[in-house]
N, C-alpha and C positions, 0 to 999 in steps of 0.2 A: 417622563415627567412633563411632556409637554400641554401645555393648557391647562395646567393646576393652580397657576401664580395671576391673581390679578389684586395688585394692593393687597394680598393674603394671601393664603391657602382654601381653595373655593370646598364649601363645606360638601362633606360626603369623599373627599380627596381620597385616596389609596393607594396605594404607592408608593408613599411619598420617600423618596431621599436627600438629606443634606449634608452639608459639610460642616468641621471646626474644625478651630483650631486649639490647641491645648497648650499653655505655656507653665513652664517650670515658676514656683514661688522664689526661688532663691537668685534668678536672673532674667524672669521674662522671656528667654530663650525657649523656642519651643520643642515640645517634650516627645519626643519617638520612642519607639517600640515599645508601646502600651498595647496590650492582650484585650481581648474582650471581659476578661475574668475581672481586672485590675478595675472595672469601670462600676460606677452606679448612674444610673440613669433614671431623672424622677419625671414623671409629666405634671401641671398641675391645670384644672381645664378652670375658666370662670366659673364661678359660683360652687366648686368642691371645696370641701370641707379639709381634706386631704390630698397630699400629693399621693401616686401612684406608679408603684416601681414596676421597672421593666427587665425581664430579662435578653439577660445578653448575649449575642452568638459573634461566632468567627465567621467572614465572609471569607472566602478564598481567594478570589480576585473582586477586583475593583468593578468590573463589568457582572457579575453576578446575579440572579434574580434579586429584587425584596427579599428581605424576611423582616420579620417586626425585629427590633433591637439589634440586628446587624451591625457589624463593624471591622473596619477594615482599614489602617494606614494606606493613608493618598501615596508620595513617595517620602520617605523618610531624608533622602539627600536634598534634593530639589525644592522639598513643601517640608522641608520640616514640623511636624507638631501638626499637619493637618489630617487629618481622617472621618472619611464618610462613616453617617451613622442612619441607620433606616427606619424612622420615626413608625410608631402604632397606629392601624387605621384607625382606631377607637378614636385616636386624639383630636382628631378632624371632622368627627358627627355632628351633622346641624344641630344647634340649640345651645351652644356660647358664642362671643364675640372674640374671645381669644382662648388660646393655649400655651402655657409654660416649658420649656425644659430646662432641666438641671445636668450637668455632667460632672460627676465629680472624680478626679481620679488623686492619690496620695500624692502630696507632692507640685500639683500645679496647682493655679488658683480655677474655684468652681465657673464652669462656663454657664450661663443662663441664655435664652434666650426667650421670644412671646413670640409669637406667630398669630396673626388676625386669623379669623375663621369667618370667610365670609360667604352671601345668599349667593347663587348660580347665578350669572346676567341673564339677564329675556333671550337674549341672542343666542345662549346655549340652552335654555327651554325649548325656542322653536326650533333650534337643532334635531332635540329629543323629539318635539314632534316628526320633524319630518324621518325621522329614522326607528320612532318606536309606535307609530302611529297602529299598528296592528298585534302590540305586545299588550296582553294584559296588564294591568295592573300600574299602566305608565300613566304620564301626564299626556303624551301622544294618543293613548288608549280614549282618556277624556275628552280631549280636542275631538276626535273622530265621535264619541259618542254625542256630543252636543252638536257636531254636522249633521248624525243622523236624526237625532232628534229634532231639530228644527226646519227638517226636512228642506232644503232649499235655504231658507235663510240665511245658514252659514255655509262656506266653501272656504276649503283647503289646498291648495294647488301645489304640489310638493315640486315639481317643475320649475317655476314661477316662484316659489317661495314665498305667495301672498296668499294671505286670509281676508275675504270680503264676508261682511256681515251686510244683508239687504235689507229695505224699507219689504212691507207687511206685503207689497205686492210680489214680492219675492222675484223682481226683474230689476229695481234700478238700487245700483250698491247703496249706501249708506255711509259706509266706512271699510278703508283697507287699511291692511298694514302689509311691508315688504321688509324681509331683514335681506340686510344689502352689506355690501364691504363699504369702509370709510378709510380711506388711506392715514390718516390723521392718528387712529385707533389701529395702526401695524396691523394683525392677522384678525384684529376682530371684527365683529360684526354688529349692526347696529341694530335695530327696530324703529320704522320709520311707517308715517301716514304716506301713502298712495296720494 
């Protein structure tokens, strides 16, 4: 799950897994040994008209692949009431600003939660450049086509991690940019003018 979380869940996400926790209505105590079966689980995305039900499976252990609507008790002694559940890729496709769930199981009160859905940083685009630069159909793809097109003008230095765009004489740069680490922003990376 690592690098899916920035103030959201970054849209195109997959994989995605989280936790809750389930509490009893009769004393807020939380509720153990709930089944996959026991459970309803709705998504609702911005701008649907409808919520949309998911089905539900047993994970085996806690360490497990994904599956979409997976579920599995964290530890019933220690975490009482909490248990991972393994959200739908659908729910995370670019084109809302957020997503809903619902859990509802007999007995406890309904879990809700929203999840942001937010645009990729720059910093993991020119990632994608420099690792899909020869994959059709990427944004790395187009980076490279618009070097080769301007024949000189633009350069890509995967190396160096900087793009120079050149003046018409196509020797003295114009403008660069470098994505670089910021201590400030932990593992991320920035995009910064040369």
């Amino acid at each position: 799950m690592s690098n899916k979380l920035i103030d959201g869940v970054i849209a195109g996400t997959t994989d995605f897994s989280t936790t809750l926790v389930l509490r009893k209505t009769a004393d807020s105590q939380g509720m153990t040994g709930v089944a996959h079966g026991s459970v309803t689980l709705t998504t609702w995305r911005q701008g649907g008209l409808v919520s949309v039900a998911v089905t539900m499976s047993a994970l085996t252990n806690l360490d497990d692949a994904h599956a979409d609507g997976g579920w599995k008790e964290v530890d019933a002694t220690n975490r009482p009431g909490e248990y991972r559940l393994d959200l739908p890729d659908a729910m995370f496709a670019a084109g809302a600003d957020w997503v809903e769930i619902a859990v509802k199981v007999s007995g406890a009160f309904v879990f809700f939660e929203r999840f942001a859905i937010v645009p990729k940083p720059a910093a993991r685009v020119l990632d994608a450049v420099r690792t899909d630069h020869d994959t059709a159909g990427t944004f790395g793809e187009a980076i490279s086509d618009i070097v080769q097109r301007e024949k000189g003008r633009v350069t890509f230095n995967v190396q160096t991690q900087i793009m120079t765009i050149y003046e018409t004489d196509n020797v003295t740069p114009r403008f660069q940019l470098k994505v670089q680490q910021n201590p400030s922003m932990g593992d991320e990376q920035e995009v910064l003018p040369v």
